[in-house]
N, C-alpha and C positions, 0 to 999 in steps of 0.2 A: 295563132298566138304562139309565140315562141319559149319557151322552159326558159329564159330567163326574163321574158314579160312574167308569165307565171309568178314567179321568186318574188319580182317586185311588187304586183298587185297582193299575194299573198301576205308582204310585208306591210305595206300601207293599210291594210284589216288592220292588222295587229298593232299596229302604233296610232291610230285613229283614236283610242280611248286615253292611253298613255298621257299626249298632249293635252287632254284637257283637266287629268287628274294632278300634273305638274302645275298647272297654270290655278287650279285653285288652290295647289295649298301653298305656292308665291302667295295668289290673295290673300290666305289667311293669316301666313307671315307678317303679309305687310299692314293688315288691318290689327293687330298685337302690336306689333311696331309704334302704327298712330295712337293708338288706347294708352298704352304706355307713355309716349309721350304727354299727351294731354294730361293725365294723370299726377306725372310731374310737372308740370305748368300749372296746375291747380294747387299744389302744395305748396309750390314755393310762391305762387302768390300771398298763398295764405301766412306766410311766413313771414313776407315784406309785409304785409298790413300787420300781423302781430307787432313785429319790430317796433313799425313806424307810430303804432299805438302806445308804447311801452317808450320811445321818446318821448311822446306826447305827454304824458305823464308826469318822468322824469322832470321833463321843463316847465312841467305846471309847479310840481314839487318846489324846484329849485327859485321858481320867482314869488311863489309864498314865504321860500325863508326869508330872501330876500328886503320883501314886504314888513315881515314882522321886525325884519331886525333895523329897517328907514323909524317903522313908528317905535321902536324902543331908543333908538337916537334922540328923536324929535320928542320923548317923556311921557308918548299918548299912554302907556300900560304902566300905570302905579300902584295899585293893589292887589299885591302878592299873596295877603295872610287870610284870603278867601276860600283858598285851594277849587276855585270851582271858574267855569266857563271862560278855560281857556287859560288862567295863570295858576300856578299853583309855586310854593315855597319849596324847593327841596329838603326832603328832609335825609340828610345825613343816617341816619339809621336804616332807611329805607333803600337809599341809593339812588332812587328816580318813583315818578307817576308817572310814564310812560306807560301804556296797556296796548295792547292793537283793539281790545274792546272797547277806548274812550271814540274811535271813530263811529263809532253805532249812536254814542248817547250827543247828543246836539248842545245839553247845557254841560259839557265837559269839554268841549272844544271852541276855536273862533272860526270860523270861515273867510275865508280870502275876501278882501272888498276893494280889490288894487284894482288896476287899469285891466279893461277888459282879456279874460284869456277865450281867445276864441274857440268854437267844439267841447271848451271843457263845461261839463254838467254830470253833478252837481260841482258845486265853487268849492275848489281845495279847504281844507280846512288845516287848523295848528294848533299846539301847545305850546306856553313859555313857562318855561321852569325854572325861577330867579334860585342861584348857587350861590353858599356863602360867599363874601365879597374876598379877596385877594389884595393883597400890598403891591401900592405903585412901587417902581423900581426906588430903594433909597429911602424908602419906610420901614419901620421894624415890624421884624414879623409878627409878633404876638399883639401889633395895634389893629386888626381888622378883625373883631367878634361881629357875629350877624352878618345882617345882609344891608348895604347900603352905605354901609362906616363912613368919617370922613377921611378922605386920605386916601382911599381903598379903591379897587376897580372893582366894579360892581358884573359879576358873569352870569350869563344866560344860557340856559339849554335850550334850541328851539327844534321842535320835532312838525315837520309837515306832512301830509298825506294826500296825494291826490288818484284819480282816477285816469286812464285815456280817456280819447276821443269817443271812443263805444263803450266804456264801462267795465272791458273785459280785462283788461290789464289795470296795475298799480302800483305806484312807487310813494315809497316814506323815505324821506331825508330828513337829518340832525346834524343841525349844527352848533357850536357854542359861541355867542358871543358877548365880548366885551365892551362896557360902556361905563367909562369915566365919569 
């Protein structure tokens, strides 16, 4: 054997460990790498289902006002001066009956009974809150005391509340409206 075989076998000892401690921590690298990834692929899943639940919601929300405001067209809700399960009278001193606590109590609110909303449970529920009445355009002002006057546009405060598809999300919408 020649002193430059020598050099090279002497070399190849010493690099024989080398390679293999390079080569696992590449693997460890790259298995942080995959963790990490997945990691964020499980967040932002969770993220779009939050989203898409909190739509869900939303559009339950928005077809309950909807709802309330077809049957206050159509004259289904006429007494106001109950203040209980679901209509109540504004009272100007007060500003509104709006609570987030009326969503717990079942005879303070109505529950949606429109065309089926699919995944939603429990059925949206709502408040109407009849506001003193307001002068059609070309009436005098001081002709509209109460609520109902003739002459007068009669305005409604409607507040909805729904849940998402899994309960974990929720939206309230309010709107006012008007009915001749």
């Amino acid at each position: 054997m020649t002193a430059q075989q020598d050099i090279r076998a002497g070399n190849a000892k010493r690099q024989r460990g080398t390679v293999l401690f390079v080569s696992l921590i590449f693997l460890l690298v790259l298995t942080l790498i995959a963790v990490m990834l997945a990691r964020s692929q499980t967040t932002e899943e969770r993220l779009a289902q939050n989203d898409a639940n909190h739509d869900v919601a939303l559009e339950a929300a928005g077809a309950t006002l909807r709802f309330a405001e077809m049957n206050l067209d159509e004259g289904t809700y006429t007494d106001f001066t109950q203040d209980t399960g679901g209509l109540y009278q504004l009272n100007p001193l007060n500003n509104r009956i709006y609570s987030p606590t009326l969503w717990t109590q079942t005879a303070a609110v109505m529950s949606y009974t429109g065309p089926a909303l699919p995944s939603i449970s429990p059925a949206p529920q709502f408040i109407v809150e009849q506001m003193p009445s307001v002068p059609k355009p070309g009436t005098p002002l001081g002709g509209c005391n109460g609520y109902g006057a003739n002459g007068c546009v009669q305005v409604f405060q409607i507040t909805a509340h729904s849940t998402g598809a899994d309960q974990t999300a929720n939206a309230t919408l309010r709107s006012t409206y008007e009915v001749e």
